[in-house]
Biopython code that builds the backbone (N, CA, C, O; Angstrom):
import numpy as np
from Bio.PDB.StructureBuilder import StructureBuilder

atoms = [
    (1, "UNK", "N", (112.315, 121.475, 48.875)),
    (1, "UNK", "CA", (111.012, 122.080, 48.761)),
    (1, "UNK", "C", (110.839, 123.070, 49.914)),
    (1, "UNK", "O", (111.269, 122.720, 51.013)),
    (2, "UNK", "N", (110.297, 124.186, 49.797)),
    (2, "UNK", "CA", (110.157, 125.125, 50.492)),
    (2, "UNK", "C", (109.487, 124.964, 51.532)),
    (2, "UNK", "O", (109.431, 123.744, 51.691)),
    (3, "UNK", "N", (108.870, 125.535, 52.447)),
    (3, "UNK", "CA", (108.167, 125.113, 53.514)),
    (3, "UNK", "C", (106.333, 125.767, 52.756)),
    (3, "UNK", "O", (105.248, 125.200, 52.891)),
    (4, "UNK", "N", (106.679, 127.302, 51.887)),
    (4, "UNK", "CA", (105.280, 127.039, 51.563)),
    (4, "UNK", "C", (105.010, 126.810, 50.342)),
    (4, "UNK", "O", (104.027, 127.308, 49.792)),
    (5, "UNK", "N", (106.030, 125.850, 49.617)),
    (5, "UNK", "CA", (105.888, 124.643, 48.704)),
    (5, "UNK", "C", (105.216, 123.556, 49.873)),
    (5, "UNK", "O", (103.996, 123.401, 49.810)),
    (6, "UNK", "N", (105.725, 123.054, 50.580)),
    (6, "UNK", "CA", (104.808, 122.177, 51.033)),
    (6, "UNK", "C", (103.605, 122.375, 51.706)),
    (6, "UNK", "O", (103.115, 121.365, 52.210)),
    (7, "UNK", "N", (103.009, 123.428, 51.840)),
    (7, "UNK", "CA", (101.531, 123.957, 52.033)),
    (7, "UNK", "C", (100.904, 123.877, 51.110)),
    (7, "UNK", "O", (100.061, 122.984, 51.026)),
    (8, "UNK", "N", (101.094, 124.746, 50.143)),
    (8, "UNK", "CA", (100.396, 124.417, 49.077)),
    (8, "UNK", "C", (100.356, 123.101, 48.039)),
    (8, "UNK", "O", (99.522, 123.006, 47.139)),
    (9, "UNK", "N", (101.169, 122.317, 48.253)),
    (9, "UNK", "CA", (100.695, 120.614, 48.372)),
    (9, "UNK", "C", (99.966, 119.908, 49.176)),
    (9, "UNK", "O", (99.053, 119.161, 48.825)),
    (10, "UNK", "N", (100.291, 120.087, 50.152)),
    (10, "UNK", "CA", (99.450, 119.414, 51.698)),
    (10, "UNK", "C", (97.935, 120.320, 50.945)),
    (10, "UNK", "O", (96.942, 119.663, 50.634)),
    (11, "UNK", "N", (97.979, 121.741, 50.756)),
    (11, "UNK", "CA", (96.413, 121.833, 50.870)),
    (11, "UNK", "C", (95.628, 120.899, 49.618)),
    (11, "UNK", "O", (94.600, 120.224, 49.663)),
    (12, "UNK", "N", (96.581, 121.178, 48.507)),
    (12, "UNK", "CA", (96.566, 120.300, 47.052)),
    (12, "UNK", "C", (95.701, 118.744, 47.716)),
    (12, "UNK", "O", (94.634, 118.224, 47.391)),
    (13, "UNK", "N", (96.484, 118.460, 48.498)),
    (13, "UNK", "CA", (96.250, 117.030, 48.837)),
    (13, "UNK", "C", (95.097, 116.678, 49.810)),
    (13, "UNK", "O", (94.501, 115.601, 49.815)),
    (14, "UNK", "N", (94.895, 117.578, 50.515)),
    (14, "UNK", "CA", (93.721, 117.965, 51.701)),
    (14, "UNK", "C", (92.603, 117.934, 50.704)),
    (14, "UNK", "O", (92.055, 116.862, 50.449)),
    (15, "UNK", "N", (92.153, 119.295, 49.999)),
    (15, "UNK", "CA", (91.477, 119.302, 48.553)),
    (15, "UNK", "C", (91.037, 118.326, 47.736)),
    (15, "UNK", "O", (89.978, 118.434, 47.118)),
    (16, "UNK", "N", (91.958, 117.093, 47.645)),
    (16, "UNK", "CA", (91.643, 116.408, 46.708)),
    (16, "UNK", "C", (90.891, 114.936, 47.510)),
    (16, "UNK", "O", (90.366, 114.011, 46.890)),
    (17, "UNK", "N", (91.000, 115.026, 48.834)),
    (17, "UNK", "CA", (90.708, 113.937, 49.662)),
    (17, "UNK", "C", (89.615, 114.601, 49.785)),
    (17, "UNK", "O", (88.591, 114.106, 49.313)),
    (18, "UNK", "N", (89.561, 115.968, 50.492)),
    (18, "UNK", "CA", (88.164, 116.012, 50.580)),
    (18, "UNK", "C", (87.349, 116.312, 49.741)),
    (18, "UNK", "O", (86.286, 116.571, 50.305)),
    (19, "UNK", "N", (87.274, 116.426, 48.566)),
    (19, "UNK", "CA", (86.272, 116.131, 47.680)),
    (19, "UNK", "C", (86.052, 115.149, 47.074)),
    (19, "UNK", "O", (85.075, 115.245, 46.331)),
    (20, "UNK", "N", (86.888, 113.608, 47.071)),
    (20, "UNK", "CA", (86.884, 113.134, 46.823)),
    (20, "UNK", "C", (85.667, 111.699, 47.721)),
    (20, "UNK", "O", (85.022, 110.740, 47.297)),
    (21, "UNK", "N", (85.984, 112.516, 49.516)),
    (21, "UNK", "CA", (85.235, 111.506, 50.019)),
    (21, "UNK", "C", (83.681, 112.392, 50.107)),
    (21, "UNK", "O", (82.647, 111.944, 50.603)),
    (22, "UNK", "N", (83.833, 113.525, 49.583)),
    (22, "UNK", "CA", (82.092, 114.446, 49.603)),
    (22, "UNK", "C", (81.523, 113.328, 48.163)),
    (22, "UNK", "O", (80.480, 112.676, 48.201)),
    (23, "UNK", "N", (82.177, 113.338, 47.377)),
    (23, "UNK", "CA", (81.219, 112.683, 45.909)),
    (23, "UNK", "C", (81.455, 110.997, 46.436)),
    (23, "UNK", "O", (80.909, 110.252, 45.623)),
    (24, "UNK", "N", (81.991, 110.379, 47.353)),
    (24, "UNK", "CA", (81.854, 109.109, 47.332)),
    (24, "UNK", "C", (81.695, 108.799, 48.350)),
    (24, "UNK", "O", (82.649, 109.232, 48.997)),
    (25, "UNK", "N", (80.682, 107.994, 49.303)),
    (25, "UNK", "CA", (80.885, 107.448, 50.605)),
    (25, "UNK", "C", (81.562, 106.697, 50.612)),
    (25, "UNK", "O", (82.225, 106.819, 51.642)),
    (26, "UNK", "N", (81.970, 105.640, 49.896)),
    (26, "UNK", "CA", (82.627, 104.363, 50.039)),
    (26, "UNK", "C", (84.150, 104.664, 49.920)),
    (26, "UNK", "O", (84.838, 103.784, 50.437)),
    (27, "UNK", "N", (84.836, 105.691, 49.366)),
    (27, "UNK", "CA", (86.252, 106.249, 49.603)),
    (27, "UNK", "C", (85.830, 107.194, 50.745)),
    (27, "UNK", "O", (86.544, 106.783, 51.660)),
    (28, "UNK", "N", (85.047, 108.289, 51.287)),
    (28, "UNK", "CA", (85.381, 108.405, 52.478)),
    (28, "UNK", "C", (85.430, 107.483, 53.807)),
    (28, "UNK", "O", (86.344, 107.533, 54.631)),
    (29, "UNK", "N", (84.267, 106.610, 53.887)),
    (29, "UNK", "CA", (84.665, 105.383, 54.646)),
    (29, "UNK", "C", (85.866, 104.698, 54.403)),
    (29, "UNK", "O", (86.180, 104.008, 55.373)),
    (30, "UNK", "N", (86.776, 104.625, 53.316)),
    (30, "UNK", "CA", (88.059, 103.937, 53.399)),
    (30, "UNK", "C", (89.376, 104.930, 54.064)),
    (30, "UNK", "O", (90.352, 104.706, 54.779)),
    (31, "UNK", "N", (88.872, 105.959, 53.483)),
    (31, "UNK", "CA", (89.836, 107.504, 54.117)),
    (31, "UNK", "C", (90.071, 107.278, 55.907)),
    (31, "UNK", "O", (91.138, 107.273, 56.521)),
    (32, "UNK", "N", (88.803, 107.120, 56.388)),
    (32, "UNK", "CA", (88.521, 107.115, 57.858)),
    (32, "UNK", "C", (89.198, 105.904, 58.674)),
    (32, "UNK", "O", (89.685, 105.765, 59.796)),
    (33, "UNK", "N", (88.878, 104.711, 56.997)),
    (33, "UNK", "CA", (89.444, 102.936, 58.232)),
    (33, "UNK", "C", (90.613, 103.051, 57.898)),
    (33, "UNK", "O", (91.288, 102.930, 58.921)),
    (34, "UNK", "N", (91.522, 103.293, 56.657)),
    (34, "UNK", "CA", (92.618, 103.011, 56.528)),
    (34, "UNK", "C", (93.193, 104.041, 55.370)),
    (34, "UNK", "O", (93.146, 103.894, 54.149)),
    (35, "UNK", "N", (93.802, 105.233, 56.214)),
    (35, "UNK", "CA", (93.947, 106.311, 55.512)),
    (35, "UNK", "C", (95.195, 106.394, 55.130)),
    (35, "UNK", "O", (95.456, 107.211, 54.247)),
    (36, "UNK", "N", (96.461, 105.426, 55.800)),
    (36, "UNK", "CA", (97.730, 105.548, 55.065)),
    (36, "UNK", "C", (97.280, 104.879, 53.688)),
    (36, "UNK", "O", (97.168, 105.609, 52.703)),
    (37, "UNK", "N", (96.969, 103.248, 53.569)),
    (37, "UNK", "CA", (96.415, 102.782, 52.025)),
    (37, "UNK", "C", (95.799, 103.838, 51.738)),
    (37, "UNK", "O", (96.769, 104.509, 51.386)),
    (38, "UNK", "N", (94.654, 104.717, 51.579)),
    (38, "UNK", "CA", (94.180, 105.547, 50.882)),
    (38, "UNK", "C", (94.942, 106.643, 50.473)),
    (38, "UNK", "O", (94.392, 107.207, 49.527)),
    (39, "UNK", "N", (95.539, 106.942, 50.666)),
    (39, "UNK", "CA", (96.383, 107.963, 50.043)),
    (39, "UNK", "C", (97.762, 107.532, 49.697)),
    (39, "UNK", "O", (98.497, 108.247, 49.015)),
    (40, "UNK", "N", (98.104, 106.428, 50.134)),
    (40, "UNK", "CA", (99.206, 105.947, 48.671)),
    (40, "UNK", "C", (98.590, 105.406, 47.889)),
    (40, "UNK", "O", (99.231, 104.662, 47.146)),
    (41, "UNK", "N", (97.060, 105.506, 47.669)),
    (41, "UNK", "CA", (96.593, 104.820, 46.432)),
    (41, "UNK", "C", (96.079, 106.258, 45.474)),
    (41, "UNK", "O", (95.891, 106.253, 44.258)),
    (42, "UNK", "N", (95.954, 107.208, 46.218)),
    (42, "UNK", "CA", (95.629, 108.378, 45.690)),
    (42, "UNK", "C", (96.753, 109.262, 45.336)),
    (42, "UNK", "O", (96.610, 110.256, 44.624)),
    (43, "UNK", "N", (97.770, 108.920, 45.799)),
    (43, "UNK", "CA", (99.082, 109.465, 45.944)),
    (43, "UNK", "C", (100.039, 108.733, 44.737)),
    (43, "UNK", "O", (100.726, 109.467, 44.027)),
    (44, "UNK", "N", (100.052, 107.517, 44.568)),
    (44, "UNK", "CA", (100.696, 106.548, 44.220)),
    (44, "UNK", "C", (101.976, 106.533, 44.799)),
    (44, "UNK", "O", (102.830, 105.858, 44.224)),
    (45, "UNK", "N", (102.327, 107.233, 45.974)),
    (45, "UNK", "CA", (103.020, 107.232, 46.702)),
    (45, "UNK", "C", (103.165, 106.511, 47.812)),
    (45, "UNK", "O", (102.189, 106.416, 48.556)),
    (46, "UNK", "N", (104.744, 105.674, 48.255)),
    (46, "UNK", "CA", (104.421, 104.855, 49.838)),
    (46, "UNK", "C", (104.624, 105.546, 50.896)),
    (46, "UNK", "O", (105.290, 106.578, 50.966)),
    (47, "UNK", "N", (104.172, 105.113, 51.582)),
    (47, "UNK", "CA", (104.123, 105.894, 53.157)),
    (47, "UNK", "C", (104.772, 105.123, 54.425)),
    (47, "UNK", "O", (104.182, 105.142, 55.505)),
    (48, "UNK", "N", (105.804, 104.554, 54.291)),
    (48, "UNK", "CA", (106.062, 103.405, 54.803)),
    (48, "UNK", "C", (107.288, 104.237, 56.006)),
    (48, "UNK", "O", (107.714, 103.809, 57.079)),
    (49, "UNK", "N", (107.605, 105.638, 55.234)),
    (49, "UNK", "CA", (108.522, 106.283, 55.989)),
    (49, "UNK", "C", (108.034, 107.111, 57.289)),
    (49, "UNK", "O", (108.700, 107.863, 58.000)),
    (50, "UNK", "N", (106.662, 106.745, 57.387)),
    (50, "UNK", "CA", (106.172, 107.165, 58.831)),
    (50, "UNK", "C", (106.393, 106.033, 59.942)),
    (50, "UNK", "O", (106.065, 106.328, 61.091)),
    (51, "UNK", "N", (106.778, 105.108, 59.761)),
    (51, "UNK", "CA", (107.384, 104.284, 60.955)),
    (51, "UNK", "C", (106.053, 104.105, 61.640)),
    (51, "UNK", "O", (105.019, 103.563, 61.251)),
    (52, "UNK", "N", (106.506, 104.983, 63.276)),
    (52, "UNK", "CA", (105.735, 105.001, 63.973)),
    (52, "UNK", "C", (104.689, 105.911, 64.044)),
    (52, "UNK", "O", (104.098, 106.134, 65.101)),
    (53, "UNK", "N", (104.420, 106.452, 62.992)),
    (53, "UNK", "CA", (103.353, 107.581, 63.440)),
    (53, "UNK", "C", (102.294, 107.423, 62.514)),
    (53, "UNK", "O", (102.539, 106.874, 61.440)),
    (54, "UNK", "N", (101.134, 107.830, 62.776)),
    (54, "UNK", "CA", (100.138, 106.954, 62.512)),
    (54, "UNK", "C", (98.832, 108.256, 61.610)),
    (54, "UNK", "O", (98.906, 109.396, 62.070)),
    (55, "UNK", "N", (98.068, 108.105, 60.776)),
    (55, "UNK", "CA", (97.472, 109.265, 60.260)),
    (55, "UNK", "C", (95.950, 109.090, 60.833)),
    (55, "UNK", "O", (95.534, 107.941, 60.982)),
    (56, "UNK", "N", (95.029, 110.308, 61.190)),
    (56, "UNK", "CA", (93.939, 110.107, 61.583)),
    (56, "UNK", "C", (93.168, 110.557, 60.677)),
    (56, "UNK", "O", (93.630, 111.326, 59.834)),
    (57, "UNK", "N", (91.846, 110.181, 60.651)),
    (57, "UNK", "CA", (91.176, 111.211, 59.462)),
    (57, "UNK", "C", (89.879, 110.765, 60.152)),
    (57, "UNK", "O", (89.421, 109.625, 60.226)),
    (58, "UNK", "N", (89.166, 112.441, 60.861)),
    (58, "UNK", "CA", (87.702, 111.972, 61.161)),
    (58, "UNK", "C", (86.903, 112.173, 60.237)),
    (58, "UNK", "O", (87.383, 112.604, 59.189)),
    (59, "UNK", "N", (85.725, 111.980, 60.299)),
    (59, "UNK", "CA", (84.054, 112.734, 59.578)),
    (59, "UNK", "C", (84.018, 113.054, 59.702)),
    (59, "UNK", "O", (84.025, 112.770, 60.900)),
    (60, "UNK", "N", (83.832, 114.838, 59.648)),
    (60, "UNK", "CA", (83.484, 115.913, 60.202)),
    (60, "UNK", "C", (82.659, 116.738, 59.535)),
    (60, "UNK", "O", (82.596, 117.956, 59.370)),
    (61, "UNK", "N", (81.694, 115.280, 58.995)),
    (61, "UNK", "CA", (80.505, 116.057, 57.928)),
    (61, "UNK", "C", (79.366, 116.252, 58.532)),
    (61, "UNK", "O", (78.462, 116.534, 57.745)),
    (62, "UNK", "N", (78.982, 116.198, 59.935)),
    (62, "UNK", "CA", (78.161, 115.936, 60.306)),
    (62, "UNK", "C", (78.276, 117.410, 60.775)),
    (62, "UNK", "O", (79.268, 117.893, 61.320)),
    (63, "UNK", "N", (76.541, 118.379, 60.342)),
    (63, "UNK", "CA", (77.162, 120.050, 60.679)),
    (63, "UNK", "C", (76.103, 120.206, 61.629)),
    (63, "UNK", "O", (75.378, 121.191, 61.493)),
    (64, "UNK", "N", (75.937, 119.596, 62.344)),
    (64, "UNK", "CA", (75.233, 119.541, 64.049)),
    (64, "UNK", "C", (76.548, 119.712, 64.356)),
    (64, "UNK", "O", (76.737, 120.927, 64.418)),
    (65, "UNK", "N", (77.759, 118.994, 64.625)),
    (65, "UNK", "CA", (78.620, 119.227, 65.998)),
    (65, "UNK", "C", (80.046, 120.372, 64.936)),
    (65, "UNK", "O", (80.541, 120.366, 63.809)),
    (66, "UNK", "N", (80.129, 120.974, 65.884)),
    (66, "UNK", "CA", (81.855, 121.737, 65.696)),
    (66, "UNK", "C", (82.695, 120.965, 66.373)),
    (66, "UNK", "O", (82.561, 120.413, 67.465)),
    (67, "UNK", "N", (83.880, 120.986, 65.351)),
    (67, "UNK", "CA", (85.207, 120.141, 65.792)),
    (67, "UNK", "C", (86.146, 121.280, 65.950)),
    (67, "UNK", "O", (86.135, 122.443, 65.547)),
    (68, "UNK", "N", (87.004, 120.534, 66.702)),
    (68, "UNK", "CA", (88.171, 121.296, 67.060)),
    (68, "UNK", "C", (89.620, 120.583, 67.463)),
    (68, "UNK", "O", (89.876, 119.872, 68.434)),
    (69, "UNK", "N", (90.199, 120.883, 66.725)),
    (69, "UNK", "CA", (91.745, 120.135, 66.332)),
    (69, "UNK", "C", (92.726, 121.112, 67.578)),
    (69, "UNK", "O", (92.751, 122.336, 67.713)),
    (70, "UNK", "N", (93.396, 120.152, 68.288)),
    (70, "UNK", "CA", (94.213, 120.865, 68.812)),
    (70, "UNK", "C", (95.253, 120.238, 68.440)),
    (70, "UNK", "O", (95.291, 119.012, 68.551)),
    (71, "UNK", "N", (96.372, 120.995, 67.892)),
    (71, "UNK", "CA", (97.334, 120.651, 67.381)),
    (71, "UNK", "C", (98.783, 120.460, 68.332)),
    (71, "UNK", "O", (98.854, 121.168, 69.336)),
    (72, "UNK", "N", (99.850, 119.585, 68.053)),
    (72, "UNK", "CA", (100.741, 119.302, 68.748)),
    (72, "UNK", "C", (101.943, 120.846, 69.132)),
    (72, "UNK", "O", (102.407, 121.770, 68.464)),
    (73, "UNK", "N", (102.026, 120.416, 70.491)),
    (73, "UNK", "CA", (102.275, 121.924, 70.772)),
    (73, "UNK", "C", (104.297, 121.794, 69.825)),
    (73, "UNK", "O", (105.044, 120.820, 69.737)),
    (74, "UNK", "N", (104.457, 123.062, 69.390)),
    (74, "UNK", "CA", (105.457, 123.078, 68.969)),
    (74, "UNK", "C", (106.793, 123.288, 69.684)),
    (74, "UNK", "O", (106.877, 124.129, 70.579)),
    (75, "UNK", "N", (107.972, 122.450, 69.264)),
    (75, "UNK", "CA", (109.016, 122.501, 70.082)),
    (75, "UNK", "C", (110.113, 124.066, 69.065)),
    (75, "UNK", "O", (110.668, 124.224, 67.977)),
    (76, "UNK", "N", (109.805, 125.019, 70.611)),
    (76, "UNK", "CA", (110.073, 126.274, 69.864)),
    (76, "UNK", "C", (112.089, 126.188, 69.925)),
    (76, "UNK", "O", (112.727, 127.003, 69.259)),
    (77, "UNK", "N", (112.644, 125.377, 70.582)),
    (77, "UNK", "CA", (114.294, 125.074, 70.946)),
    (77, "UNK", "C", (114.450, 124.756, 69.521)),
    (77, "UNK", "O", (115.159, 125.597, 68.968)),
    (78, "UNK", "N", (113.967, 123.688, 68.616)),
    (78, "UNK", "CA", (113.800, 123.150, 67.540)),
    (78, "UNK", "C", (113.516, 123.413, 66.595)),
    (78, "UNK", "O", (114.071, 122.905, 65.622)),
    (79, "UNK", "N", (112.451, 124.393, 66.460)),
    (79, "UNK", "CA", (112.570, 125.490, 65.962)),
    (79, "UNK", "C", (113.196, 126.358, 64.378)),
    (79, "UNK", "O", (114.042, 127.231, 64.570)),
    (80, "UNK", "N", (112.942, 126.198, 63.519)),
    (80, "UNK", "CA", (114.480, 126.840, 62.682)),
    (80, "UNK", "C", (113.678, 127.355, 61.627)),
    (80, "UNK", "O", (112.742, 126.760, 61.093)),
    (81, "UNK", "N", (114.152, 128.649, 61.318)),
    (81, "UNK", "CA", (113.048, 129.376, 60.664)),
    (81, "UNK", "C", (113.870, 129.628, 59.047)),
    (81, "UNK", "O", (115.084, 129.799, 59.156)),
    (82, "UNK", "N", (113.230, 129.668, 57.396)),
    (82, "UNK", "CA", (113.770, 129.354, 56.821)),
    (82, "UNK", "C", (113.839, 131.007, 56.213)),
    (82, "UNK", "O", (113.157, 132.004, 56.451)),
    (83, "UNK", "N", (115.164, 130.710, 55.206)),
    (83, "UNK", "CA", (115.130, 132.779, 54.940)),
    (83, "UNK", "C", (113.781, 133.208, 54.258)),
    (83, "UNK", "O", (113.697, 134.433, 54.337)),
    (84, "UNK", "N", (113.109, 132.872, 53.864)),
    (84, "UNK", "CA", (111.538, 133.051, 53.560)),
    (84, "UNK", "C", (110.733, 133.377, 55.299)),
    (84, "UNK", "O", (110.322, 134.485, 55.644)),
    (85, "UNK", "N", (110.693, 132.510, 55.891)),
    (85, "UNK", "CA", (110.089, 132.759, 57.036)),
    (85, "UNK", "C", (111.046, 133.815, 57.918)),
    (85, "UNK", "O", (110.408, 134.561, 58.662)),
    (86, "UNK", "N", (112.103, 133.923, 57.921)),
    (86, "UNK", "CA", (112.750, 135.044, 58.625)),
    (86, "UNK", "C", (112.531, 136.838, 57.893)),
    (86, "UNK", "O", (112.551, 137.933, 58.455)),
    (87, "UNK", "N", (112.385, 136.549, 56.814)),
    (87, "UNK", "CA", (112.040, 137.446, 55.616)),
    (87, "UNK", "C", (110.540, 138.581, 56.321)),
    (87, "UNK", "O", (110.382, 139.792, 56.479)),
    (88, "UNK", "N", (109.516, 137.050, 56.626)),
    (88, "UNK", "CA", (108.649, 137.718, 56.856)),
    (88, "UNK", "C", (108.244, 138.030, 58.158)),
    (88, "UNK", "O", (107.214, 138.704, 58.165)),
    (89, "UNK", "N", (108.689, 137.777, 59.236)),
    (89, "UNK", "CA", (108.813, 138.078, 60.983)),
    (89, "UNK", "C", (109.622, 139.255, 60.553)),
    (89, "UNK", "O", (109.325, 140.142, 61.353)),
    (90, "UNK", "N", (110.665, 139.811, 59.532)),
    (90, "UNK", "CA", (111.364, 140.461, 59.858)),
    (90, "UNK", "C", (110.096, 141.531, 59.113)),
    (90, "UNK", "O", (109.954, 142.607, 59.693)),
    (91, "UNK", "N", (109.325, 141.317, 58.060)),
    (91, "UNK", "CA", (108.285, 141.979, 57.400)),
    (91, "UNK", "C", (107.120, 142.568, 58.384)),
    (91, "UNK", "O", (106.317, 143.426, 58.019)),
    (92, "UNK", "N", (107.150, 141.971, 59.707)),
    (92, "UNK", "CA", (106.318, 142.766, 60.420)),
    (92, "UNK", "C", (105.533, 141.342, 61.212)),
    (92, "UNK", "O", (104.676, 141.579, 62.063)),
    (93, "UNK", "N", (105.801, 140.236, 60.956)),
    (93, "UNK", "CA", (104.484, 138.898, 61.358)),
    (93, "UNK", "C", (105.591, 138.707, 62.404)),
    (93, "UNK", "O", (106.821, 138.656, 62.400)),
    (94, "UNK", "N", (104.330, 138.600, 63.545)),
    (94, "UNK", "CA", (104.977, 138.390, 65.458)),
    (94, "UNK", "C", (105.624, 136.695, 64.782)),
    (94, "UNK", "O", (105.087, 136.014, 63.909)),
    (95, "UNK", "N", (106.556, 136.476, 65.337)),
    (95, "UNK", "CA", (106.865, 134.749, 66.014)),
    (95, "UNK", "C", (106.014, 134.169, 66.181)),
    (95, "UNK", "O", (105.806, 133.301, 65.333)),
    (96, "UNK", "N", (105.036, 134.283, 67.326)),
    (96, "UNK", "CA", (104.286, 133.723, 67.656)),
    (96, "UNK", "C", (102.758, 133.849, 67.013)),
    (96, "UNK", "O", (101.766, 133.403, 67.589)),
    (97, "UNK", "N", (102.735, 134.297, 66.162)),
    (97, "UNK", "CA", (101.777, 134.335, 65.173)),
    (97, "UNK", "C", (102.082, 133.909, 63.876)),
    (97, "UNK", "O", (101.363, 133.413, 63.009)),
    (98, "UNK", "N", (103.264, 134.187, 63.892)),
    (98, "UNK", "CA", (103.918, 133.297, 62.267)),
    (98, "UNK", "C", (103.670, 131.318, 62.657)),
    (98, "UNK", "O", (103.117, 130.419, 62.024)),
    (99, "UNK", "N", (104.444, 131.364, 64.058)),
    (99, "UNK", "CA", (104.425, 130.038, 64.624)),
    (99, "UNK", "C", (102.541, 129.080, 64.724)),
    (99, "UNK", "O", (102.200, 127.952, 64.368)),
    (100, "UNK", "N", (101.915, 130.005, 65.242)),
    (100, "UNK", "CA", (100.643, 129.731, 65.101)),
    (100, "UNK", "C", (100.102, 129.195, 63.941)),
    (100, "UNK", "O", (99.737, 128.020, 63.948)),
    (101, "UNK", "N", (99.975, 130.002, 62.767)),
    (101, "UNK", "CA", (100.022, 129.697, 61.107)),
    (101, "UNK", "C", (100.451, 128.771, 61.153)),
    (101, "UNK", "O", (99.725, 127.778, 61.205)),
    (102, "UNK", "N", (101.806, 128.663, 61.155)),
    (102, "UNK", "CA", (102.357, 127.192, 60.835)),
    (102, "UNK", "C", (102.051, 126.045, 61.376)),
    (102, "UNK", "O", (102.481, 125.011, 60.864)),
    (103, "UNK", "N", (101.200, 126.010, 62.586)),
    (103, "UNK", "CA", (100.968, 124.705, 63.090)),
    (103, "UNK", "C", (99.872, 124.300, 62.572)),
    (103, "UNK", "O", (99.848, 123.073, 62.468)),
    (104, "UNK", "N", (98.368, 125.155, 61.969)),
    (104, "UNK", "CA", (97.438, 124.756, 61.386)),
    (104, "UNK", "C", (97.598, 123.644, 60.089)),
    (104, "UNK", "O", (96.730, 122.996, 59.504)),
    (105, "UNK", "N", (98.919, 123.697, 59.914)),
    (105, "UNK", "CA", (98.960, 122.219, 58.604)),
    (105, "UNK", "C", (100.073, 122.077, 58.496)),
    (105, "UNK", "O", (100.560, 121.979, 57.370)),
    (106, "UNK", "N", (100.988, 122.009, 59.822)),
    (106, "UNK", "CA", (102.468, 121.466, 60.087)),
    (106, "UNK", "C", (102.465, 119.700, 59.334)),
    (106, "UNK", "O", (103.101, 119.068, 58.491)),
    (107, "UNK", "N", (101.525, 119.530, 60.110)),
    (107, "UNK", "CA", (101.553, 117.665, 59.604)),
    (107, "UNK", "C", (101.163, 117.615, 58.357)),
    (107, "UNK", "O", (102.096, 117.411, 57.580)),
    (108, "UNK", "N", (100.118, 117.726, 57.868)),
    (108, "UNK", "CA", (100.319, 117.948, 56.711)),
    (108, "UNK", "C", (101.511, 118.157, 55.706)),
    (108, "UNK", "O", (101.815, 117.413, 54.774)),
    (109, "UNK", "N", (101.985, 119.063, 56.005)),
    (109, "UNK", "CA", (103.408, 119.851, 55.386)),
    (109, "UNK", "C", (104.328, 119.195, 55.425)),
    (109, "UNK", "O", (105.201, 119.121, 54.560)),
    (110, "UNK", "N", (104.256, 118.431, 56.762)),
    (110, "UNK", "CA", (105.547, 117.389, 57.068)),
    (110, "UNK", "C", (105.107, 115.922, 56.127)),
    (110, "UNK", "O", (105.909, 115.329, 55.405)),
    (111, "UNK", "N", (103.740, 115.541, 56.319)),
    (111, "UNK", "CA", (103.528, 114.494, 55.491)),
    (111, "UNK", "C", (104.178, 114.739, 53.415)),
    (111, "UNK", "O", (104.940, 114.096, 52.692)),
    (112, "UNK", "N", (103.418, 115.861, 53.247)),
    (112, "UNK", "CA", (103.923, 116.488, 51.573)),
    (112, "UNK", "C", (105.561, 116.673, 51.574)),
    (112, "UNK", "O", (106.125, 116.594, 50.483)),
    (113, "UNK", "N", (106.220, 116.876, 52.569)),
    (113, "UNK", "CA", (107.720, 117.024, 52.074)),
    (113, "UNK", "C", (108.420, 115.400, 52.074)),
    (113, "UNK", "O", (109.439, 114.964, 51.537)),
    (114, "UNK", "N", (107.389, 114.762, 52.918)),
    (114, "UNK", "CA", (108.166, 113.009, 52.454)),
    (114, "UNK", "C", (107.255, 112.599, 51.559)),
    (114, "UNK", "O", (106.961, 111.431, 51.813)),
    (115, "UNK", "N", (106.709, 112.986, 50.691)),
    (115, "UNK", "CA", (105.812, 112.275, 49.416)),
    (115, "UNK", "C", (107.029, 112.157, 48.091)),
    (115, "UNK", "O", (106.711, 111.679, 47.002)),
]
sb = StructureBuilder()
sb.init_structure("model")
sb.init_model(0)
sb.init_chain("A")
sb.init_seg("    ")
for serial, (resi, resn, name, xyz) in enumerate(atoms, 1):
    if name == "N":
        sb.init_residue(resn, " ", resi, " ")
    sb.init_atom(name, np.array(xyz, "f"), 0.0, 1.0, " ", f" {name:<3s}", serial, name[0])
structure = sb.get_structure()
């Protein structure tokens, strides 16, 4: 799967959680306590291949406060850009602005390519 094959799943999947916990409180309260079960139940997929890493999911319905996600800084050594993404740095998009993009729903992306 491509890398923006798995964006446009991850958002698929983002999309479907969050509208799912806007029309229901009682699945967004389950989203929030226990969001790996919630989405292999929405998924029908297991999630068992995250080991150690763990999924968060806040409320962020509340439109008094702004949130702000800072995302895990990327290991640029590690790095490996696919001929689609070299395609388009070579199309004119800086590195470090292509790299930027990509971190806004890296996890995500990484979660959708092990589904």
């Amino acid at each position: 799967m491509t890398y923006l094959e798995q964006q446009e799943k991850g958002s698929e999947l983002l999309r479907t959680l969050t509208l799912k916990a806007w029309e229901s409180a009682a699945f967004k309260d389950q989203l929030v306590r226990n969001p790996v079960a919630t989405i292999e139940q929405v998924t029908g997929k297991d999630l068992s291949f995250l080991g150690d890493k763990k999924i968060v999911v806040q409320d962020q319905t509340d439109d008094s406060v702004i949130y702000i996600n800072i995302p895990a800084q990327p290991k640029m050594d590690e790095l490996e850009l696919t001929e689609e993404q070299l395609e388009l740095v070579a199309g004119g998009a800086t590195p470090a602005a292509y790299v930027a993009g990509c971190l806004i729903g890296i996890g995500v992306c990484w979660l959708v390519s092990k589904l």
